[in-house]
N, C-alpha and C positions, 0 to 999 in steps of 0.2 A: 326421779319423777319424770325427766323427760322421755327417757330411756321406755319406762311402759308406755307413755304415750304414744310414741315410735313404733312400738311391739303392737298395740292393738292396733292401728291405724296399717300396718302389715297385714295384721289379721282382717283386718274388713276392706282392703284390696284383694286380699286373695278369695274370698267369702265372695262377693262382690263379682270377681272373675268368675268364677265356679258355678253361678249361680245363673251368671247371664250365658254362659256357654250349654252349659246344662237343663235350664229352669228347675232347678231343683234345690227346695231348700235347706237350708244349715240351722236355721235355726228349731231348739229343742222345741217338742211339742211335751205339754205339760202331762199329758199322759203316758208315750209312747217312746218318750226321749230324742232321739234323732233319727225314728226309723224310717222317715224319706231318705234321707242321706243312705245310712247302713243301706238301704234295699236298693240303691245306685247300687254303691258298690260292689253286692253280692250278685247283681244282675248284668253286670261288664266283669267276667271272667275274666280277659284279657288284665283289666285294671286291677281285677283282686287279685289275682296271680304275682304282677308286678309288686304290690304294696306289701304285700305276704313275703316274695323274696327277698324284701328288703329291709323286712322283721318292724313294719310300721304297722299299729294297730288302729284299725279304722273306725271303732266303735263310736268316737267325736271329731268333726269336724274343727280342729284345732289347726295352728299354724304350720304346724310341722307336718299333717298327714296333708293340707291344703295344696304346702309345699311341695308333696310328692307327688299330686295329682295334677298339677299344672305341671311338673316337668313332664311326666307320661306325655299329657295330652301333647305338649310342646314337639317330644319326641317321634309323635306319631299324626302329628301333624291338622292336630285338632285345634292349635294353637297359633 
């Protein structure tokens, strides 16, 4: 029990990061799904290049692909 509490409170720092670096939101639109997010991503080549070569799929904003895009940014100094 505490262990997901942990896990989402991960996830809404990294959401939370993302979000204020970017203004761009994570959360699903009830029509479209996450296609602010996805059209980030397909529109920073750079970023989709990297997430691609490291076989994360970007379709949801989840903990793991958040994960990858804060170290990018980290890596390239957007962080």
């Amino acid at each position: 029990m505490l262990l997901g509490k942990v896990f989402r409170l991960q996830e809404g720092i990294y959401r939370y990061i993302f979000e204020t670096l970017t203004n761009i939101s994570t959360e699903k639109n009830e029509n479209n799904g996450f296609v602010e997010f996805i059209n980030y991503v397909e529109n920073n080549q750079k970023l989709k290049d990297y997430l691609v070569s490291n076989d994360i799929n970007y379709s949801q904003p989840n903990t793991l692909v958040l994960a990858k895009i804060l170290s990018y940014f980290k890596d390239n100094g957007k962080l």
